[in-house]
C-alpha positions, 0 to 999 in steps of 0.5 A: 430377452435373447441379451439377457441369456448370453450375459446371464451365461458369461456372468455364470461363467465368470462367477465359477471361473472366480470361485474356482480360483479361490477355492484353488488359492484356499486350498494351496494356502492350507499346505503344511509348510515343508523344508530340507536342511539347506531351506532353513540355514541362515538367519531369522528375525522378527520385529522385536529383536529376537533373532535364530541363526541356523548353521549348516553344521547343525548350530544354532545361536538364539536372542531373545528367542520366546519362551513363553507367551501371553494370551495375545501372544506378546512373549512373557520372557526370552532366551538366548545363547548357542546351541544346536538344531535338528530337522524333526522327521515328519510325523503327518503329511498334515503337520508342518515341518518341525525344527528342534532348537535346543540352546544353552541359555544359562549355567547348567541351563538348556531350553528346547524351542520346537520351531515350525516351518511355513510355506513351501521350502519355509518360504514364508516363515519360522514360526513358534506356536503361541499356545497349543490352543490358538493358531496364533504364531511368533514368525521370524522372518529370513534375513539371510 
């Protein structure tokens, strides 16, 4: 009996000292992704050949960038061309970061993307929402 009590403590201890570490991980996991102008200049791409290039003087060449979505979050049509980018202003401390991206896509033709940022810095990610219903996301990937 006199074992069971120092194991029974080290055991809770252990259990705590777990669960507060992944409180701690859920909890940084859940920050709205944030970033300043420099975070985002370069070059972002996903798996399936679309790609966003970002310039420091506020322009921007999209391919095969999603216009829209199916529900699974296949893109039902692409865009691209040259346009220009914006860094909307925050509208709550919840939201991610918005990127505005509005690209000439055709003759007399211009498209608006809304992209978002993840993680810190967009250290994870650019993304485009699926659907305004799901949390699905399309993510491009830095390059450069």
């Amino acid at each position: 009996m006199k074992k069971a009590l120092p194991l029974a403590v080290a055991a809770s201890v252990l259990v705590l000292a777990a669960g507060g570490f992944l409180l701690f991980t859920a909890i940084d996991a859940m920050k709205p992704g944030s970033a300043e102008r420099g975070d985002v200049v370069g070059s972002w791409t996903d798996s399936r050949g679309a790609r966003l290039t970002l310039r420091e003087d506020g322009t921007a060449i999209g391919v095969k960038v999603p216009v829209g979505f199916k529900p699974d979050g296949t893109p039902v049509h692409t865009a691209g061309g040259s346009g220009t980018w914006s860094m909307k202003k925050k509208m709550a401390s919840t939201a991610d970061q918005e990127i505005e991206v509005v690209l000439d896509t055709g003759p007399d033709i211009r498209t608006g993307f809304d992209f978002m940022v993840n993680g810190q810095g967009a250290e994870d990610s650019l993304y485009l929402p699926v659907s305004a219903e799901t949390a699905q996301q399309f993510r491009f990937e830095r390059v450069s």
